[in-house]
N, C-alpha and C positions, 0 to 999 in steps of 0.2 A: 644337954644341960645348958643352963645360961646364967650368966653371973647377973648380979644385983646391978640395973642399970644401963644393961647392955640389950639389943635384941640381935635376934639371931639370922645371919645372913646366911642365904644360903649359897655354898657353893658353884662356881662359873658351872654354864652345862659343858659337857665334854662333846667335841664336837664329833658326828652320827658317822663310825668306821660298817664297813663290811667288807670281810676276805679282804683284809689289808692296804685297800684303798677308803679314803675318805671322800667325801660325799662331793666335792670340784672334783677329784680325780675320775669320779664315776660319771659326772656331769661331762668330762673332758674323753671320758675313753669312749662311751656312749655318744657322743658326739663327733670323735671322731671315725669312728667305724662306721656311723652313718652317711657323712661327707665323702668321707674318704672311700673305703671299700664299696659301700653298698651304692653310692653316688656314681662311683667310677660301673659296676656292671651295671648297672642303670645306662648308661651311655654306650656304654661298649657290644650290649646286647640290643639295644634298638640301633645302634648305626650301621658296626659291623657284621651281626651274625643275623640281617635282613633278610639274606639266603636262607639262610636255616628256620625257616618259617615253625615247623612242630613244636621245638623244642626251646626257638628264644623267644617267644611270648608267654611260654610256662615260664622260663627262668625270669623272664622281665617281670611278670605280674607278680611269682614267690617273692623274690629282691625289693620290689617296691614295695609289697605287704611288712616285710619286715621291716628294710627302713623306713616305714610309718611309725610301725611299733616302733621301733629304738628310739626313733625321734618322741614321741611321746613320752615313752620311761626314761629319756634322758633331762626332759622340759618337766615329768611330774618329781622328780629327785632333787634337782635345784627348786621348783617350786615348792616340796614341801621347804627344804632348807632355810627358805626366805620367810615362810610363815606364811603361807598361802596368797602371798603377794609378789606384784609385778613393779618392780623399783627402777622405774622410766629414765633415772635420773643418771645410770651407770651408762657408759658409751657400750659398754661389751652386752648391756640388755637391749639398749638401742638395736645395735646391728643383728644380734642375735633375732631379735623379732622382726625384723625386717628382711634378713633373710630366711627365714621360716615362712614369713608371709609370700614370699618372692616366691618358693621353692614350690610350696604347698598351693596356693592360693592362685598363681599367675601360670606360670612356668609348665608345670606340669600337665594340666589341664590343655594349655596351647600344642602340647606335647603329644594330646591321646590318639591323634592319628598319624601310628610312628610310618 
């Protein structure tokens, strides 16, 4: 309903929850299970277990497949959040794409023959 003279604003949106986190949180845990966890057997399976030839290039290749995936579901969650844009202007987008770009882009690739 709306009174004489008034129009009708609508309500702040409520910001996007699932299973209890909100959508940084998701952005934050999705980030850092891929840093953190899946980064570290990244390393620790191409440096240490170079003996173990059968079974640490399965686990290298599974790990890195995933933290692609995660990396991505974690870059499309805060993307959507932002409205399908990249906001250059934040230091934490800054570094965050710069090291995406570093990780992904440079890094890895100089990497493929562990």
């Amino acid at each position: 309903t709306s009174q004489s003279g008034s129009h009708y604003v609508p309500p702040p949106p409520q910001p996007w929850k699932f299973l209890g986190l909100y959508v940084y949180g998701w952005h934050g845990l999705l980030m850092w299970i891929t840093w953190s966890v899946l980064g570290m057997v990244q390393l620790v399976s191409a440096r240490y277990f170079k003996h173990k030839y059968t079974w640490n290039k399965t686990l290298h290749i599974v790990s890195g497949s995933i933290l692609f995936c995660t990396l991505i579901g974690a870059f499309l969650v805060i993307f959507r959040k932002m409205n399908w844009t990249i906001k250059l202007e934040l230091l934490h987008t800054k570094l965050g794409n710069l090291t995406v770009l570093l990780g992904v882009g440079i890094i890895a690739p100089a990497c493929g023959n562990i």
